[in-house]
C-alpha positions as CSV (number, residue, x, y, z in Angstrom):
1,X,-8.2,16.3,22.3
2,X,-9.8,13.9,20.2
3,X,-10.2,10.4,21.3
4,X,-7.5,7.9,19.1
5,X,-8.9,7.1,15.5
6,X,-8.9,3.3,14.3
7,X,-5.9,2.9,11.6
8,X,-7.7,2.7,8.3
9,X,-5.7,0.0,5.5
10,X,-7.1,0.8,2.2
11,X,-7.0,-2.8,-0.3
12,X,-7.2,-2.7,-4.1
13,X,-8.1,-5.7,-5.6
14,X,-8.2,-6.6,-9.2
15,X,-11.4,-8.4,-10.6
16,X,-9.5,-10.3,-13.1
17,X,-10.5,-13.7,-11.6
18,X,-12.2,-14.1,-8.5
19,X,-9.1,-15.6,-7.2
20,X,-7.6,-11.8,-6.3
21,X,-10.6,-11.5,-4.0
22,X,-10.9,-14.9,-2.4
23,X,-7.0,-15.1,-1.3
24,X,-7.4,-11.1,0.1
25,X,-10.6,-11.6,1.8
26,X,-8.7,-13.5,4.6
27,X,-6.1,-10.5,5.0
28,X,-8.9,-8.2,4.9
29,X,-10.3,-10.2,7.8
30,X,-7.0,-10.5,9.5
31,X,-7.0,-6.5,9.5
32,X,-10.7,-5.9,10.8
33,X,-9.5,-8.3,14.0
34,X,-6.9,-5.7,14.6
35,X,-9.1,-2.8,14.7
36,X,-8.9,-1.1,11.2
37,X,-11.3,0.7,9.4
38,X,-11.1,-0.9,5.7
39,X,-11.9,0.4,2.3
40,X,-12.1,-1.8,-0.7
41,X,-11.3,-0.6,-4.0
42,X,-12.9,-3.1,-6.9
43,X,-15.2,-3.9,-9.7
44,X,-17.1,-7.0,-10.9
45,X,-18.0,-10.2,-9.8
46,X,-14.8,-9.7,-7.0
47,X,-16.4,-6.4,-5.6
48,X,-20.0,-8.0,-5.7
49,X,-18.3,-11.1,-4.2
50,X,-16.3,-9.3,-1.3
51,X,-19.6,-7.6,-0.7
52,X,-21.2,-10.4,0.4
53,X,-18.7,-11.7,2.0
54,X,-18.0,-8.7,4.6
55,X,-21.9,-7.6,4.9
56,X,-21.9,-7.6,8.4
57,X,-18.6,-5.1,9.1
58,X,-18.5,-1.8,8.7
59,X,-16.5,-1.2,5.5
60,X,-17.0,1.5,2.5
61,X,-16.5,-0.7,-1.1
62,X,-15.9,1.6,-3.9
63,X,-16.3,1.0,-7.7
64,X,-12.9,1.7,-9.6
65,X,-12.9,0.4,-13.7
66,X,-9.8,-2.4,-13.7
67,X,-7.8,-3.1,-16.8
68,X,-8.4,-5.3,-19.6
69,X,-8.6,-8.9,-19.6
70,X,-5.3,-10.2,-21.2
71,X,-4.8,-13.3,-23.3
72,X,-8.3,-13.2,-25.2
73,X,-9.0,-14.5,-28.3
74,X,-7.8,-17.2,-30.6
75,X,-5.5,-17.3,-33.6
76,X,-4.1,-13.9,-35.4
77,X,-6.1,-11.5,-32.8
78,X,-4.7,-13.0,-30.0
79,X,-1.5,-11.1,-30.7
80,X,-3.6,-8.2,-31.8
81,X,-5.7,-8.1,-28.9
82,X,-2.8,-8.1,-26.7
83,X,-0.7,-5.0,-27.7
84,X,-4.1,-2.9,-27.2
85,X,-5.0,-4.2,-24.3
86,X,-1.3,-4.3,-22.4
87,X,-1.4,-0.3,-24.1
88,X,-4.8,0.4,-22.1
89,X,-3.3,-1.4,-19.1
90,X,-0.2,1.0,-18.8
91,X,-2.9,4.4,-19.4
92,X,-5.3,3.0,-16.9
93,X,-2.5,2.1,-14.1
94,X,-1.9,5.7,-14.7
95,X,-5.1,7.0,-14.6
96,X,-5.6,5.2,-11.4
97,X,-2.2,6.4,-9.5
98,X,-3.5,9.8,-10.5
99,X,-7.1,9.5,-9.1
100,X,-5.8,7.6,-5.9
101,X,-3.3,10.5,-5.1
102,X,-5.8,12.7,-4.0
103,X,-7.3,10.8,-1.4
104,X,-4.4,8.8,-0.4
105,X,-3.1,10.4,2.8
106,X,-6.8,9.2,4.4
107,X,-4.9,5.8,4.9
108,X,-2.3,4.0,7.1
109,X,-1.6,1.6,4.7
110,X,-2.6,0.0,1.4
111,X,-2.9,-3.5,0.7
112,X,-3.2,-4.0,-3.1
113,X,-3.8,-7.3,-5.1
114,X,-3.1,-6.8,-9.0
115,X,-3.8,-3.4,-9.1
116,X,-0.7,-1.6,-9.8
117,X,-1.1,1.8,-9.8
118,X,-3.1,2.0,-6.3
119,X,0.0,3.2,-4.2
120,X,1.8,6.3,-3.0
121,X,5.2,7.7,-1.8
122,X,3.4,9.2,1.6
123,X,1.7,5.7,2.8
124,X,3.2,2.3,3.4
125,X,2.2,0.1,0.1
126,X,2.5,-3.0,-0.4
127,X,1.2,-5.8,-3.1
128,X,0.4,-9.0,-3.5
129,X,1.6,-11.2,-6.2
130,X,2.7,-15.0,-7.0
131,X,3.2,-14.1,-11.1
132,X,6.8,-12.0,-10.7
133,X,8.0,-13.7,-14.1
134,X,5.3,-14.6,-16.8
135,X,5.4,-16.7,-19.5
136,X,4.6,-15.5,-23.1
137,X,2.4,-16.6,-25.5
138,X,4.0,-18.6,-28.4
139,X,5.8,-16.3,-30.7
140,X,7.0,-13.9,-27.7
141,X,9.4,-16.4,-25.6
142,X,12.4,-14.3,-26.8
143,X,11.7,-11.3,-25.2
144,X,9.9,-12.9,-21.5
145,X,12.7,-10.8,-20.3
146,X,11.3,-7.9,-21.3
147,X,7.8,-8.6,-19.5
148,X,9.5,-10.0,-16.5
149,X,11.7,-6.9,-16.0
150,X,8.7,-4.4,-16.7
151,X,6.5,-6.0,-14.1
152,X,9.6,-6.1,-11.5
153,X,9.9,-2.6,-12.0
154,X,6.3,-1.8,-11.8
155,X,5.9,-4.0,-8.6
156,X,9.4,-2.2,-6.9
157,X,7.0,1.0,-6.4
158,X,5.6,-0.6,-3.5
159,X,7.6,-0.8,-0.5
160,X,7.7,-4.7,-0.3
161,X,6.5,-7.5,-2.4
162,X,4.2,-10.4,-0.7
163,X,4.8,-13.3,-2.2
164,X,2.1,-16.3,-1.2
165,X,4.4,-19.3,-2.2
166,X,7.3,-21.0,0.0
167,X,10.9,-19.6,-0.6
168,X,12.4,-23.8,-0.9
169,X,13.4,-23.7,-4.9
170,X,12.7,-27.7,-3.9
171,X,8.8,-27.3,-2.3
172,X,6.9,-24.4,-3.4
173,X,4.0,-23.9,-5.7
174,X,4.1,-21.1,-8.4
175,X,7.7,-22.7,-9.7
176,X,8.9,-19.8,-12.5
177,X,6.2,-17.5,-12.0
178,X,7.4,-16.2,-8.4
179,X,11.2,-17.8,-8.2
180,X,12.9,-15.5,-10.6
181,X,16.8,-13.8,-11.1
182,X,14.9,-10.6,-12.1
183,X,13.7,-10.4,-7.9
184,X,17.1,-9.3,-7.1
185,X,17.1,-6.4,-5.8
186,X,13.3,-5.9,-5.3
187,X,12.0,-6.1,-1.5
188,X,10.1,-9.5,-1.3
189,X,8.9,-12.0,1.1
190,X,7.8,-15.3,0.7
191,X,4.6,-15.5,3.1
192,X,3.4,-18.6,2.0
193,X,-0.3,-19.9,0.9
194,X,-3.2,-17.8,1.7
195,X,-7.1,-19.4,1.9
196,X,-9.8,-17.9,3.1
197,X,-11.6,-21.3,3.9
198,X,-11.4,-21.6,8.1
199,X,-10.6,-24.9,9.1
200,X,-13.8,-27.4,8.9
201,X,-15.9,-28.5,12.7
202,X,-15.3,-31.6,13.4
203,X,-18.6,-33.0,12.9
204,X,-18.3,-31.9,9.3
205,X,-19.5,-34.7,6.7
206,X,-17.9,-35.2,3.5
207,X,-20.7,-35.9,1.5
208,X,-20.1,-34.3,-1.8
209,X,-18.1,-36.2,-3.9
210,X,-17.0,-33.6,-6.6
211,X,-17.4,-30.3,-6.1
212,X,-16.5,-28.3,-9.3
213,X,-15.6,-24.7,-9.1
214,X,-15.6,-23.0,-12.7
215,X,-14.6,-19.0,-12.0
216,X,-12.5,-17.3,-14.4
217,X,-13.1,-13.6,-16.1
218,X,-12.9,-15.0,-20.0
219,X,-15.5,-15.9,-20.3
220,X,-15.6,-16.2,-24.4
221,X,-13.6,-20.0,-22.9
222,X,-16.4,-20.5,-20.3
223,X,-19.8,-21.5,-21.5
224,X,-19.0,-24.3,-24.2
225,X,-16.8,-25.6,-21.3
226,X,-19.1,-25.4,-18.8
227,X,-22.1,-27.4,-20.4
228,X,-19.8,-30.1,-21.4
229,X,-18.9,-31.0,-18.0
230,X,-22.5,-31.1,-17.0
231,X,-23.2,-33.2,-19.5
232,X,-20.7,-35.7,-18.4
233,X,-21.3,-35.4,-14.9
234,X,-25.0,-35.9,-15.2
235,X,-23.5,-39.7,-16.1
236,X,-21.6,-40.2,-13.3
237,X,-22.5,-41.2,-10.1
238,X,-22.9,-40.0,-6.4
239,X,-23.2,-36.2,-5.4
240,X,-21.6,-33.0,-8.0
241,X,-22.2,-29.5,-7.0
242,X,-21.3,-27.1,-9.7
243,X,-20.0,-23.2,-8.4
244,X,-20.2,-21.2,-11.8
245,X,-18.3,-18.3,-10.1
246,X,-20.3,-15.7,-12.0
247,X,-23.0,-13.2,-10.0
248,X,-24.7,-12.5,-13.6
249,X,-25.1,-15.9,-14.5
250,X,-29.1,-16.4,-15.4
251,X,-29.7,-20.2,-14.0
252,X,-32.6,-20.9,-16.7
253,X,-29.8,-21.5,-19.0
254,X,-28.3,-24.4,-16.5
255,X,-31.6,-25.5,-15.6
256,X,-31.8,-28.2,-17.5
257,X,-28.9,-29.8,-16.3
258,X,-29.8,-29.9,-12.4
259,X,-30.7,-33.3,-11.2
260,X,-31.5,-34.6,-7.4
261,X,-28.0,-35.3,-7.5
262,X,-26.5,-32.3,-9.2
263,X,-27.3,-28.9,-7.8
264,X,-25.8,-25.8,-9.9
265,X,-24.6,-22.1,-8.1
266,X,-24.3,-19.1,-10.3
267,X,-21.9,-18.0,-7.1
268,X,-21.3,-19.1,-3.4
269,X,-20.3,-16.6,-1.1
270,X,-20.4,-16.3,2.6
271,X,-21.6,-19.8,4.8
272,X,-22.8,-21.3,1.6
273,X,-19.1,-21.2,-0.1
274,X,-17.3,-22.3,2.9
275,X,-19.2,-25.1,3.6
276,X,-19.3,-26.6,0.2
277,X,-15.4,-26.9,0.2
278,X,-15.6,-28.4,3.5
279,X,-17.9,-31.2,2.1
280,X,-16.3,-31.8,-1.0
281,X,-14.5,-34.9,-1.3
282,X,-12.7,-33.9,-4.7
283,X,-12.5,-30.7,-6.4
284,X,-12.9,-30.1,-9.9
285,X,-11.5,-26.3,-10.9
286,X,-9.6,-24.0,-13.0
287,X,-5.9,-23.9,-12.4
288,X,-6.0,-20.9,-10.7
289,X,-3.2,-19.7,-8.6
290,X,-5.8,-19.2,-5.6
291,X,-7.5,-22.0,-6.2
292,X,-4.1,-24.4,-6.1
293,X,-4.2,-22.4,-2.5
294,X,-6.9,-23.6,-0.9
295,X,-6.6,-27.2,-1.7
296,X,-2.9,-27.2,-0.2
297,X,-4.5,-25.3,3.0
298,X,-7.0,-28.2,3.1
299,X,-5.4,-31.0,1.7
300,X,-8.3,-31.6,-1.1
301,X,-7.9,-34.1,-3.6
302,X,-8.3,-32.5,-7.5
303,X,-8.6,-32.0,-10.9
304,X,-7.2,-29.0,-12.7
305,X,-8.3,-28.1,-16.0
306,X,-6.1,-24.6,-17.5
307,X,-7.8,-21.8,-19.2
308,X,-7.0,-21.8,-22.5
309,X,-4.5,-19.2,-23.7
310,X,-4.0,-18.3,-20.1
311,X,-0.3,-19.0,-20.2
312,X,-0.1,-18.7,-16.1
313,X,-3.1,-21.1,-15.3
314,X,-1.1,-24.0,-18.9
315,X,1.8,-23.6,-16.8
316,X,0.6,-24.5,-13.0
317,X,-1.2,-27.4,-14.5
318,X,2.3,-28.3,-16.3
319,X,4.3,-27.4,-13.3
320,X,2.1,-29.3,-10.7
321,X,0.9,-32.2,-12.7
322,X,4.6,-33.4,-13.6
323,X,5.1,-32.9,-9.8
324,X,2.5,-35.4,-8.9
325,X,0.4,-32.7,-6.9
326,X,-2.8,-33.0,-8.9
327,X,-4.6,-34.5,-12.1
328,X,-4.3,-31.9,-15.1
329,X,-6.2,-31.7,-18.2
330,X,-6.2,-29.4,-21.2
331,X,-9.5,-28.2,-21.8
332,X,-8.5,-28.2,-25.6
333,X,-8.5,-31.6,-25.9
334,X,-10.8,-34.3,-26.0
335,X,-11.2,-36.6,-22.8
336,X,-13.4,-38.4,-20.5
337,X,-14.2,-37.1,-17.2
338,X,-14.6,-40.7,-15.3
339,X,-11.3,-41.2,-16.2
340,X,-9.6,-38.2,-15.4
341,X,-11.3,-38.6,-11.5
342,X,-9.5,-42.1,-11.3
343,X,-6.1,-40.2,-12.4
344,X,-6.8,-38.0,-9.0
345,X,-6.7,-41.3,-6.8
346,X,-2.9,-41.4,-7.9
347,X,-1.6,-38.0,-6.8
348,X,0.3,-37.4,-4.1
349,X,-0.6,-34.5,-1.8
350,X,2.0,-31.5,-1.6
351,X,3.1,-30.8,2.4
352,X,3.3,-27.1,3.1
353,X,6.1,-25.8,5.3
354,X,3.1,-23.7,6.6
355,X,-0.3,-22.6,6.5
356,X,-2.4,-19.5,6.3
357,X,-2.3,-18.8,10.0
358,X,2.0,-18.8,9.6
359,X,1.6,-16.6,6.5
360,X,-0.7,-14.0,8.2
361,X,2.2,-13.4,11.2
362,X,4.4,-13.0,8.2
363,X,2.5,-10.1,6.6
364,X,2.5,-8.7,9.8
365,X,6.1,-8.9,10.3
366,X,6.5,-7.3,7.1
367,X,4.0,-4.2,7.8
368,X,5.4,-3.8,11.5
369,X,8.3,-1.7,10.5
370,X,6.4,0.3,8.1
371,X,3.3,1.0,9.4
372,X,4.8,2.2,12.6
373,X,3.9,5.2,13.9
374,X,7.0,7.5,15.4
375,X,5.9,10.4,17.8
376,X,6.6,13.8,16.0
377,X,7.0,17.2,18.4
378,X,6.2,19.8,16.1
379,X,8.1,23.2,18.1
380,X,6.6,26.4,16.2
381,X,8.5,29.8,17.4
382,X,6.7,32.4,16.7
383,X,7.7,36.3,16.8
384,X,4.8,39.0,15.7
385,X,3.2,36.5,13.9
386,X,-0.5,37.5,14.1
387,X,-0.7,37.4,10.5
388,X,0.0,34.4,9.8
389,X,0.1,31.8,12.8
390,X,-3.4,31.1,12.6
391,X,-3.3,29.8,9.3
392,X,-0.5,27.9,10.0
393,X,-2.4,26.1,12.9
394,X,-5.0,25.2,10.7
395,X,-2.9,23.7,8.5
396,X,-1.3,21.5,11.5
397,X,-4.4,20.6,13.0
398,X,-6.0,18.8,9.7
399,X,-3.5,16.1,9.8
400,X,-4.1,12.6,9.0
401,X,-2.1,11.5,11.8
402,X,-3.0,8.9,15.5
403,X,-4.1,11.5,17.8
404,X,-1.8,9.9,20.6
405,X,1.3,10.3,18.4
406,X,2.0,13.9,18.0
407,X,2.0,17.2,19.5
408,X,2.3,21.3,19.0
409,X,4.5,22.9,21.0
410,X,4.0,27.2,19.9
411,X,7.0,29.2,21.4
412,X,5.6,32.6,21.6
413,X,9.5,35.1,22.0
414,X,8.8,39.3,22.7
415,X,6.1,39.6,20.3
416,X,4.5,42.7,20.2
417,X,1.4,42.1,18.4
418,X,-1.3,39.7,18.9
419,X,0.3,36.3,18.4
420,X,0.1,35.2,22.1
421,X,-3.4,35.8,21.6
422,X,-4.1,34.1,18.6
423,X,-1.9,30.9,20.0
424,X,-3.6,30.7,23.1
425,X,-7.2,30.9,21.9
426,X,-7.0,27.5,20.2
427,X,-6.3,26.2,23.9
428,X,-10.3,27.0,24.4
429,X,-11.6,24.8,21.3
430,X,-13.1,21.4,22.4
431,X,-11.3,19.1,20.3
432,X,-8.3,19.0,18.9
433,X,-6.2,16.4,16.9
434,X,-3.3,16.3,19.3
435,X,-1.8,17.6,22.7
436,X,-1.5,21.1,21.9
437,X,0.3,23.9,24.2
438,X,1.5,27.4,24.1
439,X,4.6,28.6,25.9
440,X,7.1,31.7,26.0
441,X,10.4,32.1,26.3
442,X,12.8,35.2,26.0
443,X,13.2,36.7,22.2
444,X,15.4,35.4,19.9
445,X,14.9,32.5,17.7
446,X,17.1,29.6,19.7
447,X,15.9,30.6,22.5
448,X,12.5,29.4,21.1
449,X,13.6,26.5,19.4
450,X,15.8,25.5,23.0
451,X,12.2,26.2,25.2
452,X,10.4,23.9,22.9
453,X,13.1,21.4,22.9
454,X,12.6,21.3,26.7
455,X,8.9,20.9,26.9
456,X,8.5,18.0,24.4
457,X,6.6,14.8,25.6
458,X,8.7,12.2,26.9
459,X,7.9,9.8,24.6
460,X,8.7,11.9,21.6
461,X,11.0,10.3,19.4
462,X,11.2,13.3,16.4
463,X,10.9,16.8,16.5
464,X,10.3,18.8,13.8
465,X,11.0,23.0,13.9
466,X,8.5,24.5,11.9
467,X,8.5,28.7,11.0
468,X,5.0,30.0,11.9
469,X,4.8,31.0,8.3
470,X,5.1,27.3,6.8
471,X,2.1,25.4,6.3
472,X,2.3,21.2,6.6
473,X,-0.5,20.2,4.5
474,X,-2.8,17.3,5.5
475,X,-0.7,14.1,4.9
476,X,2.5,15.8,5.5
477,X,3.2,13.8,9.3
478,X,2.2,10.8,7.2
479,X,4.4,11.5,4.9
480,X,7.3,12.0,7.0
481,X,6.8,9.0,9.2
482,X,6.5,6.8,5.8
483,X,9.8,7.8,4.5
484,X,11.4,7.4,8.1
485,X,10.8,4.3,8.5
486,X,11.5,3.1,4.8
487,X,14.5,4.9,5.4
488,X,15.3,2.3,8.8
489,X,18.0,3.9,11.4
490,X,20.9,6.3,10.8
491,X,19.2,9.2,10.0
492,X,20.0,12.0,12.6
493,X,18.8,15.3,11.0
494,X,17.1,16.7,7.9
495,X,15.1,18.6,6.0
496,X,12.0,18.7,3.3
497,X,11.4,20.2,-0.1
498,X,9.4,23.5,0.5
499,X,6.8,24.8,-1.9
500,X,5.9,28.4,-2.6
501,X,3.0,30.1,-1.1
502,X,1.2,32.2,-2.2
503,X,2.9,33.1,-5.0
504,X,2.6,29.9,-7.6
505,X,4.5,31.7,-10.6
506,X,7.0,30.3,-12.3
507,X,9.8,32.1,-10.9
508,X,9.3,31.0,-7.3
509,X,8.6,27.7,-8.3
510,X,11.4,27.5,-9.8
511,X,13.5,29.4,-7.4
512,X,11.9,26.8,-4.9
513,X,13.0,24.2,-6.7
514,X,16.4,25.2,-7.1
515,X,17.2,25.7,-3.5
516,X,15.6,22.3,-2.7
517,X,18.4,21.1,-4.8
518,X,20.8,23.4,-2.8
519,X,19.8,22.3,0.4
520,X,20.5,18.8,-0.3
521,X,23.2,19.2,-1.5
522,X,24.9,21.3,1.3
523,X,23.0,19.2,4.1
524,X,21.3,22.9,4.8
525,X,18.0,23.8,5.2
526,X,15.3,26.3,5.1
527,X,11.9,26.9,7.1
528,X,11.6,23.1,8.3
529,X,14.2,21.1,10.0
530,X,13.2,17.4,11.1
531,X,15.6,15.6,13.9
532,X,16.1,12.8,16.3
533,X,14.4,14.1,19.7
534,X,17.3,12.7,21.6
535,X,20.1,14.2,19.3
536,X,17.6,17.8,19.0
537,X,17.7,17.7,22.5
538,X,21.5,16.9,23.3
539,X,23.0,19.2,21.1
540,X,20.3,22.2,20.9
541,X,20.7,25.9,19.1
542,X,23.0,28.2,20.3
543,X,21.2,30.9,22.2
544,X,23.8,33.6,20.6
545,X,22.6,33.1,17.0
546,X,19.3,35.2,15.4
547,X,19.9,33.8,12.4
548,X,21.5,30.7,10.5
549,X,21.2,28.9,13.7
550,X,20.1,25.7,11.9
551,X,23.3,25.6,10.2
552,X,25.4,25.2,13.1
553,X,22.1,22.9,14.8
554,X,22.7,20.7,11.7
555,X,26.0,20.3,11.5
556,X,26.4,19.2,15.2
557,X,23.5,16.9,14.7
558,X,25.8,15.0,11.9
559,X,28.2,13.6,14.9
560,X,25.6,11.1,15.8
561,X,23.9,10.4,12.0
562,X,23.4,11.1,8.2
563,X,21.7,14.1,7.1
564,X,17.9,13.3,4.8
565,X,16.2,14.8,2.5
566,X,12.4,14.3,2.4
567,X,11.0,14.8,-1.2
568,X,7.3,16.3,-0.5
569,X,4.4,17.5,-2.0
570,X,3.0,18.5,2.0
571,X,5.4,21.5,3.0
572,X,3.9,24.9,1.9
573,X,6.1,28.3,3.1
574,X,5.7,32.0,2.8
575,X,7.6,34.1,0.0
576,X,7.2,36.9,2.1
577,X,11.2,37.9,1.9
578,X,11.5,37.3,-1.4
579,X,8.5,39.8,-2.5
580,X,10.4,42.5,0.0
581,X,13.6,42.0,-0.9
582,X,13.8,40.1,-4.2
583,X,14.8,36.7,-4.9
584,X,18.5,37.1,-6.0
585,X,19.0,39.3,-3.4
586,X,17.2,37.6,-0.7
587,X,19.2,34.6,-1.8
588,X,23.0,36.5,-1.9
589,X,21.9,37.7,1.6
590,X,21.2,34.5,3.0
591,X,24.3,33.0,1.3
592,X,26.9,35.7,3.2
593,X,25.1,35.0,6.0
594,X,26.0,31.2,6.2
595,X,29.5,31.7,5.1
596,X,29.9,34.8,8.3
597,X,32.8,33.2,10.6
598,X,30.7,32.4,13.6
599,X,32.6,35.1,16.0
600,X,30.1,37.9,14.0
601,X,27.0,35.8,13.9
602,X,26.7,35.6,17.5
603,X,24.7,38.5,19.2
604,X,23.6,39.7,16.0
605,X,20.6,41.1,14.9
606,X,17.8,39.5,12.2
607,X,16.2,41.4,10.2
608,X,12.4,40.6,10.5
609,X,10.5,40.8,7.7
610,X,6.5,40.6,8.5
């Protein structure tokens, strides 16, 4: 068997504003101390930034397009801009759900920062987010609702919400934007602030008295601002570092401004970023969510200056300069920078119920339940099977599941052909996935379900009875565990929607789907039944019964629990019968056969169809 895989956590993160990356970079962190392999899905200055910043571990960065900066332009194309670009938000979520399915089940879990269409039903997904309700431009107040409600019910496709503010309506940070009526209903969590600046050495020495950090992504609001703060800095006395928060920016054209006491950064990553935060003094930035972060963690003095038309970043600054948390300033306005520095003296420092350490247990609290890996017995009977058992291994032994956490159990009853063969030669290959082992028992379908029931591991807390004609497709245990534990206790027994294989024509897709719809609504079943080991193992099948025998399994199993459905794309299964016998009459045959009394199932014969 193979030896135990490290979980893999898979984290999107938008590149509109550098904040997304900075305030993930310590959960990405937090996850590569646990032991998990990480991939990072980004573009821009955050990809090039998180880069940097996680050089020296081992994880794969990919390139993904992100949408369209919101809220450019001035005047009449403001409003113009902003229709086409919240239109090619909505295709390009889409596009991306789409392109993420198909490598989705490679990952345990996915941790996604502003990009909303980076999750799926078979993985545990969660997202990050402060900005639940926005605030419209001037012109669209009256219908806020409308936004807030759309992004509610894009953000409830993820199983829970992370929320880095503090829950207090009294003490918490993003006021409006993540305190909302339209949460209701929505799984959220208030974890609190996030920051990936560690805590300063002691020895550290303040000795740069304003530190200003200018990132942002519009940049048509960056330039003009940027050289008139230099301009007025160069005047003022002791130490200014300037972070321009942009990896393309070409420092000739800041050149002019440097001075022995006024060094300029296109972008600070790594030791280099870290440490300038740790000397600074007093913190002149953007009033980016992120950045309002780490100056809480760290207790910095500061001066917040809005991005124009960046409704989020006007409201903070409104929201925390009435409070008395920091010195604000419209960029739009004409004022003096000396003076603004004095108004910083007079600020009173917000006191957070908890720090980044706190907030980190938090998220983990929150992922515990749903990243949780149950034990699955997978009991295959199998009865002159040669044809197609092998092919149904295969498919079992390429899931994307811990190899410590599952097992095959084969139940090989009277075949005549060579299906004990075929079982028993993937004992001799080197590796496999999971425990794997082939037994026998007398004919007769129970009595191969009952000898697998008996052999499971101890530790096995779901079995799942699997016909040696149905194929689970990679993803499919991933899958199942997912919705289990979304689904929290209760559920006793249940089954899965089935595809049709070979045939993909219309009719048995169809057909397919219309017994999916039967079987959950009779609490039936057919070619997979999932159940609690414990329950499986107390109430058993009926050695008596050849047929329908998960009827009467499933039924009993409903004393101790609710019945579930599993909607899934992973669970392939033979049409075999209904290319002998037809599908109507394959179907009225299996219908007289539930309804039989149970005093003329017993004993009776099945007809096998191979």
């Amino acid at each position: 068997m193979n030896q135990p895989t490290r979980p893999r956590a898979l984290f999107a993160v938008s590149s509109l504003g550098l904040g997304h990356a900075t305030r993930s970079l310590v959960v990405m962190r937090h996850f590569l101390s646990q032991g998990y392999q990480l991939t990072v899905i980004s573009t821009g200055n955050a990809l090039a930034f998180l880069r940097m910043e996680l050089a020296d571990a081992s994880v794969v960065f990919e390139d993904w397009p992100d949408y369209p900066p919101l809220e450019r332009g001035t005047g009449w194309r403001f409003y113009m801009y902003l229709a086409w670009d919240l239109f090619q938000t909505w295709r390009r979520i889409s596009a991306e759900n789409r392109r993420f399915a198909a490598i989705a089940a490679q990952f345990d879990v996915i941790f996604s920062d502003g990009r909303y269409g980076i999750f799926h039903s078979a993985v545990p997904s969660v997202i990050l987010s402060h900005q639940i309700a926005f605030i419209p431009p001037k012109g669209l107040r009256e219908v806020g609702w409308l936004s807030d409600w759309l992004n509610v019910s894009a953000l409830k496709k993820f199983d829970a919400i992370l929320i880095p503010d503090y829950p207090c309506p009294s003490l918490n940070l993003a006021g409006n934007l993540s305190h909302t009526p339209v949460l209701h209903g929505a799984r959220h969590d208030y974890i609190g602030i996030l920051s990936s600046y560690p805590p300063p050495p002691p020895e550290t020495e303040q000795d740069i008295d304003f530190l200003f950090v200018i990132s942002g992504y519009l940049q048509e609001h960056k330039g003009a601002f940027v050289r008139g703060l230099l301009e007025q800095a160069r005047s003022m006395p002791g130490r200014k570092v300037f972070v321009l928060g942009d990896a393309n920016a070409n420092p000739a054209d800041y050149a002019a401004y440097e001075m022995p006491d006024l060094t300029i950064y296109p972008l600070a990553s790594g030791d280099l970023r870290q440490t300038l935060f740790n000397r600074a003094r007093c913190v002149v930035s953007r009033a980016g969510y992120t950045t309002v972060m780490d100056l809480v963690e760290h207790d910095k003095p500061a001066l917040l200056i809005p991005t124009p038309n960046q409704t989020e970043q006007e409201y903070l600054g409104f929201y925390l300069g009435g409070l008395g948390y920091f010195a604000t300033r419209p960029q739009t306005q004409d004022w003096a920078l000396p003076d603004a520095v004095q108004d910083i003296h007079r600020t009173a420092r917000f006191q957070p119920p908890w720090r980044t350490a706190e907030s980190l247990k938090r998220i983990d609290a929150v992922l515990a339940p749903l990243v949780f890996k149950n034990f699955f017995s997978i009991i295959v009977p199998a009865h002159n099977e040669a044809a197609e058992l092998g092919r149904t291994l295969d498919a079992l032994f390429a899931q994307h599941y811990p190899a410590g956490r599952w097992e095959v159990i084969v139940v090989e009853n009277g075949s005549t052909d060579g299906t004990l063969a075929i079982a028993q030669s993937y004992l001799e290959r080197a590796e496999l996935p999971c425990a794997y082992r082939v037994i026998q028992s007398e004919r007769g379908v129970s009595n191969a379900k009952n000898a697998g029931l008996a052999a499971v591991d101890p530790q096995s807390q779901w079995v799942v009875f699997c016909d040696a004609d149905t194929r689970l497709l990679p993803g499919a245990l991933l899958h199942f565990n997912t919705w289990l534990n979304r689904q929290g206790e209760g559920q006793a027994v249940g089954t899965t929607a089935v595809r049709p294989f070979p045939d993909r024509r219309w009719r048995a897709r169809a057909w397919f789907a219309l017994y999916d719809g039967l079987h959950r609504f009779t609490r039936s079943s057919y070619a997979i039944q999932i159940a609690r080991t414990p329950i499986a193992r107390g109430v058993g099948f009926h050695p008596e019964l050849n047929f329908a025998e998960d009827l009467t399994f499933i039924r009993e199993c409903l004393r101790y629990g609710r019945f579930f459905f599993v909607p899934t794309e992973f669970v392939q299964t033979s049409t075999r019968r209904f290319e002998a016998n037809g599908y109507l009459r394959q179907s009225l045959k299996w219908l007289v056969e539930a309804l039989m009394p149970m005093r003329y199932k017993r004993h009776r014969g099945y007809d096998v169809i191979r």
